[in-house]
C-alpha positions as CSV (number, residue, x, y, z in Angstrom):
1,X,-6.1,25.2,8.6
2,X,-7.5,23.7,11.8
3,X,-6.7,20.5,13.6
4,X,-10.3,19.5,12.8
5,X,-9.3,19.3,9.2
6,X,-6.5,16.7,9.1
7,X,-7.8,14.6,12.5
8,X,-11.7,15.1,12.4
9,X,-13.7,14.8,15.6
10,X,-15.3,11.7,16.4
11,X,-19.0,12.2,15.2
12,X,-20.8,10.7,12.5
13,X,-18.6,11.2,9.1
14,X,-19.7,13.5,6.7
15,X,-19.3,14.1,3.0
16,X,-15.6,15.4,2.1
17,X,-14.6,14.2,5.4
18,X,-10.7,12.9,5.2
19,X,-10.7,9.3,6.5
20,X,-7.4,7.3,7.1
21,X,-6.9,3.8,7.3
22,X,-3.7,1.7,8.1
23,X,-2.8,-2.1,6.5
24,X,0.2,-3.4,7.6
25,X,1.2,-7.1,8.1
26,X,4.3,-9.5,7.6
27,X,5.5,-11.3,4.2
28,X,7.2,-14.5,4.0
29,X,7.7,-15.8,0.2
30,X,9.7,-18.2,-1.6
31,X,12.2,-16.9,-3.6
32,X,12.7,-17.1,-7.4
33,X,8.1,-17.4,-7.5
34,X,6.2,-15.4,-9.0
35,X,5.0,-12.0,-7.6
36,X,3.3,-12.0,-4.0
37,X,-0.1,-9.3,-4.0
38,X,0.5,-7.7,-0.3
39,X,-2.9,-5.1,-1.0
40,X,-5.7,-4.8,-3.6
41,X,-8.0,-2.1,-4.0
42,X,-11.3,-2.6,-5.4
43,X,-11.5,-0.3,-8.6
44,X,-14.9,0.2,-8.5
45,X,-14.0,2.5,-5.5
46,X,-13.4,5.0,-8.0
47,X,-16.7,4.6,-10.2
48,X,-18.0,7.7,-7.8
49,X,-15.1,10.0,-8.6
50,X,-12.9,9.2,-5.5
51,X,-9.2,9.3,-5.0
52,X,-6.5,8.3,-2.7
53,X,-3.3,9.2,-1.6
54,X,-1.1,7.0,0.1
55,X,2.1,5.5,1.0
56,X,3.6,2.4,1.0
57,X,6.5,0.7,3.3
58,X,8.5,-2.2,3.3
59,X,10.9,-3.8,5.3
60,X,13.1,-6.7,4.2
61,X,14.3,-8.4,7.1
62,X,16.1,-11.7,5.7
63,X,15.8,-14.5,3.1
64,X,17.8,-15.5,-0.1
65,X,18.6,-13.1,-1.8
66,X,20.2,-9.0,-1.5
67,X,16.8,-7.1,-2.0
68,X,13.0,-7.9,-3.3
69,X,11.0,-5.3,-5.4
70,X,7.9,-3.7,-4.6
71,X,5.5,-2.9,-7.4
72,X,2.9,-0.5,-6.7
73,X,-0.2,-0.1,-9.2
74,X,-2.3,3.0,-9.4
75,X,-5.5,4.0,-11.4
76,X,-4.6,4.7,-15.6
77,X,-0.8,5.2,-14.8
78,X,2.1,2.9,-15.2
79,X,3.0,0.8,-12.1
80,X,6.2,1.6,-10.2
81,X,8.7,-0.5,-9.0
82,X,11.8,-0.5,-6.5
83,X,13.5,-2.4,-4.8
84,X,14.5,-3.5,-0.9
85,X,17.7,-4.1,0.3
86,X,18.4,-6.4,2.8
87,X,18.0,-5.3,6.2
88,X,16.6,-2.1,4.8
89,X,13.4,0.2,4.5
90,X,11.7,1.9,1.3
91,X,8.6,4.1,1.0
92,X,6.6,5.5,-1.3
93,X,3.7,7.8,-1.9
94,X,1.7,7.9,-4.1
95,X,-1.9,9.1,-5.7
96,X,-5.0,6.3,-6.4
97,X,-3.1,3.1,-5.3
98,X,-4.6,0.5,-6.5
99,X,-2.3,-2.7,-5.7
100,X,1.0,-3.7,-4.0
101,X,3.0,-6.7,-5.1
102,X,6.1,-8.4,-4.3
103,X,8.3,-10.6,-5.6
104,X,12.2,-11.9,-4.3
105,X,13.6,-13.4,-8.0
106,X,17.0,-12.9,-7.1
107,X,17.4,-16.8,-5.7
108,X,15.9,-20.3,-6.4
109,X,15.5,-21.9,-2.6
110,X,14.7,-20.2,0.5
111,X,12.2,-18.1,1.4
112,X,12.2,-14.0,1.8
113,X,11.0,-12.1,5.4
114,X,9.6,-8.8,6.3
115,X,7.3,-6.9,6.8
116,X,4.9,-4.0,5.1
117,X,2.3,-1.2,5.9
118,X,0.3,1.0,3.8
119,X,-1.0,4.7,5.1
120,X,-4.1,5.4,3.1
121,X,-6.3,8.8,3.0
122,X,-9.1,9.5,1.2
123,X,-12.1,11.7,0.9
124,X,-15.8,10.2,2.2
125,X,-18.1,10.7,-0.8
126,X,-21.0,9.0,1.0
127,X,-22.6,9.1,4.2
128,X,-24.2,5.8,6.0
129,X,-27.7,5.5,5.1
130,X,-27.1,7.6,1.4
């Protein structure tokens, strides 16, 4: 396997090309409140056959209470969900994400920080113009 097939040149992208995109940003939520969505994917993105793989990271940097939990959702499976400990990292990969959530339950005042990013691949089914 070439480089050409993990990092394609820069040309016009053609069908069964791999394409990657990056989310990342910062979360700030008040504890003991519902669940915070991070990341939602469209599902009619898989109406054409399409699939992902990804993987998620998250960050807890402070707030009140020992760890939040991630949930990750993914096309006609169960979510999964784990949790962050404070002043610690988690990953996870996984195929056809569809949605991240977070939620810090574990106190009643205060407000939970950090920060998140989500690697995503997935095949080009469709040229512009098609």
């Amino acid at each position: 396997m070439g480089c050409n097939a993990c990092c394609p040149d820069d040309g016009p992208l053609q069908i069964g090309d791999l394409v990657s995109d990056e989310f990342c940003g910062n979360f700030d939520i008040p504890c003991g409140e519902e669940t915070e969505g991070l990341w939602v994917l469209d599902q009619t993105f898989f109406d054409a056959g399409a699939q992902t793989a990804g993987t998620v990271s998250v960050y807890y940097e402070g707030g009140c209470g020992e760890f939040v939990t991630v949930t990750v959702s993914r096309l006609n499976l169960p979510d999964t969900t784990f949790d962050v400990p404070l002043r610690n990292t988690r990953s996870i990969s996984a195929l056809n994400l569809t949605e991240v959530r977070i939620n810090c339950l574990n106190g009643d005042s205060g407000r939970c920080r950090g920060k998140y990013c989500l690697n995503l691949h997935y095949d080009v089914l469709v040229t512009a113009g098609v």
